[in-house]
N, C-alpha and C positions, 0 to 999 in steps of 0.2 A: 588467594590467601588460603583457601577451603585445601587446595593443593599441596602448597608448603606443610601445611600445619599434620597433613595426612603422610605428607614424605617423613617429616621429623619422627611424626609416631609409629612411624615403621621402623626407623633406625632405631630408637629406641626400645622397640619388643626384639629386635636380630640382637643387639646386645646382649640385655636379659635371658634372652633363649641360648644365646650361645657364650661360653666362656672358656676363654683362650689363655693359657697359660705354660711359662716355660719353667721348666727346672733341670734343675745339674745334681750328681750325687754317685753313687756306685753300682753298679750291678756284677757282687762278686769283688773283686780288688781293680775291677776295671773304672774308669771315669767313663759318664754319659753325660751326652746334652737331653734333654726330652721335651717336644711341642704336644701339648694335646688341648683339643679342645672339647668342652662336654656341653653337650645338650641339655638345660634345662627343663628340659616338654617331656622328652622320653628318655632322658637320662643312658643316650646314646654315645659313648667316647670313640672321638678318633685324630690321627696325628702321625709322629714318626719320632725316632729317636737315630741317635747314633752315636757307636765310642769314640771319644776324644781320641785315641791312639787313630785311629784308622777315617774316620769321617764319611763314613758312606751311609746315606742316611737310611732305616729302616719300618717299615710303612707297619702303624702300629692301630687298632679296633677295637671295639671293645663296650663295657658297658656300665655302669656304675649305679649299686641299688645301695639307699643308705650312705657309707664313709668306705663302702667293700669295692674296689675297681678289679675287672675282669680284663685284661687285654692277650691280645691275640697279635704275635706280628708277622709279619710279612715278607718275603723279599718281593714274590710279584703274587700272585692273582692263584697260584695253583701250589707255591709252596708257604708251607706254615714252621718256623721257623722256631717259635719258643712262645711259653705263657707266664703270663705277668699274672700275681694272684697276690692283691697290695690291697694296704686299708689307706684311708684318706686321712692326716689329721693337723689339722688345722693351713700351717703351710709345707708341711711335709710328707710324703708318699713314704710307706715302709711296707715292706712284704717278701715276696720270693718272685723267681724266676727260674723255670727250669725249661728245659731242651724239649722233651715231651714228656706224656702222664706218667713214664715209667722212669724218669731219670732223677735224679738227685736232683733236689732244691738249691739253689742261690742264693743269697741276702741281699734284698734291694734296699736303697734308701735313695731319697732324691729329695730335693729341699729347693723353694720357691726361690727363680733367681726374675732378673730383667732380662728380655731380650737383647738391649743394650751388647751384652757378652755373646753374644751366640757369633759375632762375626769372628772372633780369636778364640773360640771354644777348641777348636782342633789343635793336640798336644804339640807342639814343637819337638821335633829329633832334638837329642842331644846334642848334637854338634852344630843347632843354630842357638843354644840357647848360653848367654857370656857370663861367667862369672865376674867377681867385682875386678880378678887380676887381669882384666881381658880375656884369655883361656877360656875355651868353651866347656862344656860338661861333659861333652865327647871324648873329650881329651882326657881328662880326669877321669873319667870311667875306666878307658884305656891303660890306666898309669897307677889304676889302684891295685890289683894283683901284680906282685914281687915276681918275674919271671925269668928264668934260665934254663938250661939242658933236662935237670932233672925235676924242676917243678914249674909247672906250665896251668896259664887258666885264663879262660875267656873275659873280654869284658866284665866289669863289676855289675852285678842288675840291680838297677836303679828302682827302687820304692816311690811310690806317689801318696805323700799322706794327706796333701790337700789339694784342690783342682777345680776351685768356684770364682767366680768374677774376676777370672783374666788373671788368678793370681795360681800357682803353681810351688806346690812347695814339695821337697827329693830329697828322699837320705839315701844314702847306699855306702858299703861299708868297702874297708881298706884291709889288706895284710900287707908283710912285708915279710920275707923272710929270708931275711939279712944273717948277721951274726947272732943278730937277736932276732926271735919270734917278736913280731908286734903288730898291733890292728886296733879296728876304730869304726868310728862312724862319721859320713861326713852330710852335713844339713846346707842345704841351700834354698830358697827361695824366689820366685822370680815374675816381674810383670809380663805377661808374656802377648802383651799386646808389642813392647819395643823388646822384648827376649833380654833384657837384662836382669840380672841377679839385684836384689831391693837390700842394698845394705841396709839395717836394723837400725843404727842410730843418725844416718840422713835423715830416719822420716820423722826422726824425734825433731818437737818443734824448738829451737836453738837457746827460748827463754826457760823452757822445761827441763831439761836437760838432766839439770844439777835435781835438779827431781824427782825426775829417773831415773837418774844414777842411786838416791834415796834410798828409795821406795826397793830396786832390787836390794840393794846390800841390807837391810833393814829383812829380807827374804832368806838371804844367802849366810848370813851368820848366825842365827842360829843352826843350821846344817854344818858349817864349818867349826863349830865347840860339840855336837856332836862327833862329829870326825876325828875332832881332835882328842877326844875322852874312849878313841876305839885304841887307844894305843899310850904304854908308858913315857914317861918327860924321856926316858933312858931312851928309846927306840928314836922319837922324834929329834934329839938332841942329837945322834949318832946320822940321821940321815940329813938333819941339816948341818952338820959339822962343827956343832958346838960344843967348846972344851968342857969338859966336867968339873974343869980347879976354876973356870972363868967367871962361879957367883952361884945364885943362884937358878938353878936349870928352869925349874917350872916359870918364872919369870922369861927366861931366854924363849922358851918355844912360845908360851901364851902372846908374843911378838909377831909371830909367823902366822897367829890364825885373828889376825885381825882386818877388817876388809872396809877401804875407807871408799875407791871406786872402780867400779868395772865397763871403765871406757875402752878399754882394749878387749873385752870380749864382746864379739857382734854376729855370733854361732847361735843361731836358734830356726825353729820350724814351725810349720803352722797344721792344725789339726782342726775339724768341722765343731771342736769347742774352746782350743786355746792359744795363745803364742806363747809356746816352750823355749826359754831362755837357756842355750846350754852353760855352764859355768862349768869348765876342766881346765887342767893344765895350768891351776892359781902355781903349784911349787916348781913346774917342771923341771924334776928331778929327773936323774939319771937312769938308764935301764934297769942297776939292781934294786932302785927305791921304787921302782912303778908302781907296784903293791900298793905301798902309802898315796898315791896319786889320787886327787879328789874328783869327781862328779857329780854334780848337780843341775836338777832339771825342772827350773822353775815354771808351774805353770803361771800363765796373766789371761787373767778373762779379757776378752776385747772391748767390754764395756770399759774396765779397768786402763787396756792400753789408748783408748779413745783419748782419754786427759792428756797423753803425754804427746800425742801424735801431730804434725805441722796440719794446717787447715788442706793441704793439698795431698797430702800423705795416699798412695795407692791405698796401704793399708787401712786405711778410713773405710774404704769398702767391706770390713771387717765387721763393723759396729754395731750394725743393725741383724746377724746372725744371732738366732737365740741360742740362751746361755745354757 
């Protein structure tokens, strides 16, 4: 008994002494995984980190006096590769990172995740990751620069604006130039444990819906009577094709900016504070009206999308990030 009870209190003081923790975040516009574990006794860190683009993992030291962490990393034993110079606060790491004492600084943030993730932490290529049409994102990168004889341009480069708990979110923009000049941005989303693209309103729970549906338009129209007061009844009425002898005009347009639901748009992105609802392309007017073309970009806190969300929703993994 004398034995067990002295094994238990052993396990017990290795806990306390040591704590072990992972998180995800940026260093720079890059995505990282980070393991570090610190010593309670002598407030000793050590661990490794590595970018999600590339996954090689990198052997990270270090010290921590106070909320101030010092690390040092690694690739082996004889080279010193960058310093971490981060404050601790609460479940989030923020600070710099630079190359050596004499190089420009970096913006670090990292925020408390589950190991859970760390096995799908490594970014997927575009071309394994599937959008909702099937079509990979490789594809669409490909297909976003307008290309011929005299105007040529590599792959579109793909933005990462979010990259925590397996979930992945990518804008990256489009031109065309066609007969007309035109361009854009396009938003995707993805679970990247099964690489699929997370359409927005599957993970709406199916009783919710109409509440969701609510709750944005209830967002969206006031934005849309602004829009509509940037410009005379005459201009609107002219680009929506309404006769000027057919009545009353300002009655004919105040028709066009009213917004009852937005089940066909399921364009938005996700950010380390919000899921941004894109809302464009309500008129989709012609090349000469583009001008008049609307865009709005609702943010929703995730506490907020939590209500609307099915109990099984990837997105649920959202909920518990502070606001």
């Amino acid at each position: 008994m004398k034995i067990k009870i002295t094994f238990i209190i052993s396990i017990i003081l290795f806990c306390v002494q040591l704590n072990a923790q992972s998180y995800e975040g940026n260093v720079g516009k890059a995505s990282v995984w980070v393991d570090l574990t610190i010593s309670n006794s002598d407030g000793l860190v050590s661990g490794s980190y590595f970018y999600k683009k590339h996954g090689n993992e990198i052997k990270l030291s270090g010290s921590i006096v106070g909320n101030k962490i010092s690390l040092t990393e690694r690739v082996d034993e004889n080279n010193i590769t960058g310093y971490f110079d981060c404050s601790l606060f609460g479940d989030s790491i923020t600070g710099t990172w630079e190359k050596n004492k004499n190089s420009s600084s970096i913006k670090v943030g990292l925020y408390k995740t589950s190991p859970i993730y760390k096995k799908y932490a490594k970014t997927p290529k575009p071309e394994d990751l599937i959008l909702s049409d099937s079509s990979s994102l490789g594809d669409e990168l490909d297909q976003s620069y307008w290309k011929d004889d005299d105007y040529l341009k590599d792959r579109a480069p793909l933005e990462i604006e979010f990259d925590r708990k397996n979930i992945l979110s990518t804008t990256h923009i489009w031109e065309n130039m066609a007969a007309f000049v035109s361009d854009g941005v396009e938003y995707h989303t993805f679970n990247i444990v099964n690489k699929k693209e997370i359409v927005l309103w599957e993970e709406i729970d199916k009783d919710k819906k109409v509440l969701f549906n609510n709750y944005l338009c209830k967002k969206i129209q006031p934005e849309l009577t602004k829009d509509r007061n940037n410009y005379s009844d005459e201009v609107w009425a002219d680009a929506f094709g309404i006769n000027n002898k057919s009545g009353n005009i300002k009655i004919s347009v105040d028709k066009h900016f009213i917004i009852t639901d937005v089940y066909k748009w399921d364009t938005y992105y996700i950010d380390n504070r919000y899921l941004h609802f894109i809302f464009d392309g309500f008129f989709d007017f012609f090349h000469q009206n583009k001008e008049l073309e609307i865009f709005f970009n609702i943010p929703i806190t995730y506490a907020e999308l939590d209500k609307y969300l099915k109990k099984d929703s990837v997105l649920k993994r959202l909920s518990d990030i502070n606001q």
